[in-house]
N, C-alpha and C positions, 0 to 999 in steps of 0.2 A: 180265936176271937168268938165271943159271943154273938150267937143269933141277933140279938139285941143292936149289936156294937155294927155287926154287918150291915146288917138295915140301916144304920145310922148312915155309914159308911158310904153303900150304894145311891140314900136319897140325895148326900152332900154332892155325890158325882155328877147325878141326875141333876142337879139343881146348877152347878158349876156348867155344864154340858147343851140345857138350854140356853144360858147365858151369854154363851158363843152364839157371833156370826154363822148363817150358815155356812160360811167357807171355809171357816176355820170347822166346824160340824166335821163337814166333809172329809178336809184333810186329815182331824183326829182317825177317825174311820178309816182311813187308808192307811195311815200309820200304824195300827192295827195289824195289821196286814203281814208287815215286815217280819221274816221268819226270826231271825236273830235279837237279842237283848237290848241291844242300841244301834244306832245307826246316826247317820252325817245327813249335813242340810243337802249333797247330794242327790242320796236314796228319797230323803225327802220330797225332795223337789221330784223326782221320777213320779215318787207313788201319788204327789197329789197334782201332777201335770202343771209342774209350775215352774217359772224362771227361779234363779238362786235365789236372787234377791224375795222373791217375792217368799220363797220358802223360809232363809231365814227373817223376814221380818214375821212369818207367822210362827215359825218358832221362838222366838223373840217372846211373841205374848202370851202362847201355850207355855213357856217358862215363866212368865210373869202370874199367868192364873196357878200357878200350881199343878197344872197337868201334864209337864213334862219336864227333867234337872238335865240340865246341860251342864259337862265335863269335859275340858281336852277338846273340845269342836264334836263329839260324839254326845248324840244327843238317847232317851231312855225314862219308860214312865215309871212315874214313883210305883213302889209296891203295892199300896192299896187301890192303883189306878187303873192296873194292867189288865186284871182279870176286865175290867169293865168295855175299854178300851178293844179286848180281844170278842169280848161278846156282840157288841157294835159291829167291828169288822165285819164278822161272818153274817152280820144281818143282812150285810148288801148283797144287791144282787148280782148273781154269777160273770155275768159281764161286766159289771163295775170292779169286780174283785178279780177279774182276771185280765183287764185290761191295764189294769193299777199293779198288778206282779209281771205283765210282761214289760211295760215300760222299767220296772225296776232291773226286771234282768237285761233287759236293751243297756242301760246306761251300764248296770256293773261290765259288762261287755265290751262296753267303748272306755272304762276306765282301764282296764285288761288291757285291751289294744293298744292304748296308751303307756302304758308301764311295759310293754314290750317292744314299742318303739322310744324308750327312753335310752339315756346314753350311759353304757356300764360305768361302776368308777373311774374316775383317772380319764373319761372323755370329756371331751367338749361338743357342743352341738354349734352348729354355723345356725346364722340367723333364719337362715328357713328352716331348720328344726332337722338336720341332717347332721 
């Protein structure tokens, strides 16, 4: 991509990026964060400290702006987003960004625990989840 075309490219982010709520601001920046390619309104909800719902409703409208395509309930920023996206992240500070990847690995942790109290094929679970 041209110099040119970058610039172009980086100011539309800029511009798209003030436009957002701070909260949704925030959340971008946390999302950031996340080591892997895509991730679930889950991880999401971890990294921006937030109920499900309230995460996907704000994924909802970061798909709607354009700054993130949701697939299969895995959510992933367009290509020309990420670099940006990732350079945000790291702006925060050290305790905002490590607060926001322990919660992440807190929940992957209790997803774990859960998938290893789940019931092999061919079981059944009783209603209290035994």
């Amino acid at each position: 991509m041209s110099e040119r075309a970058t610039r172009a490219v980086a100011e539309a982010f800029e511009a798209s990026y003030r436009a957002l709520p701070a909260s949704r601001q925030r959340l971008l920046r946390c999302l950031g964060l996340h080591p892997g390619p895509d991730f679930d309104v889950a991880a999401a909800a971890a990294l921006g400290n937030l109920t499900l719902l309230h995460a996907r409703r704000a994924l909802t409208d970061l798909c709607e702006r354009h700054l993130l395509i949701e697939s299969d309930g895995r959510y992933r920023f367009p290509e020309l987003v990420v670099g940006h996206v990732r350079r945000l992240a790291v702006s925060e500070p050290t305790v905002v960004r490590d607060a926001a990847l322990e919660r992440l690995r807190a929940a992957a942790r209790r997803a774990a625990a859960r998938a290893r109290r789940a019931p092999a094929d061919g079981e059944t679970m009783n209603r209290w989840g035994r």
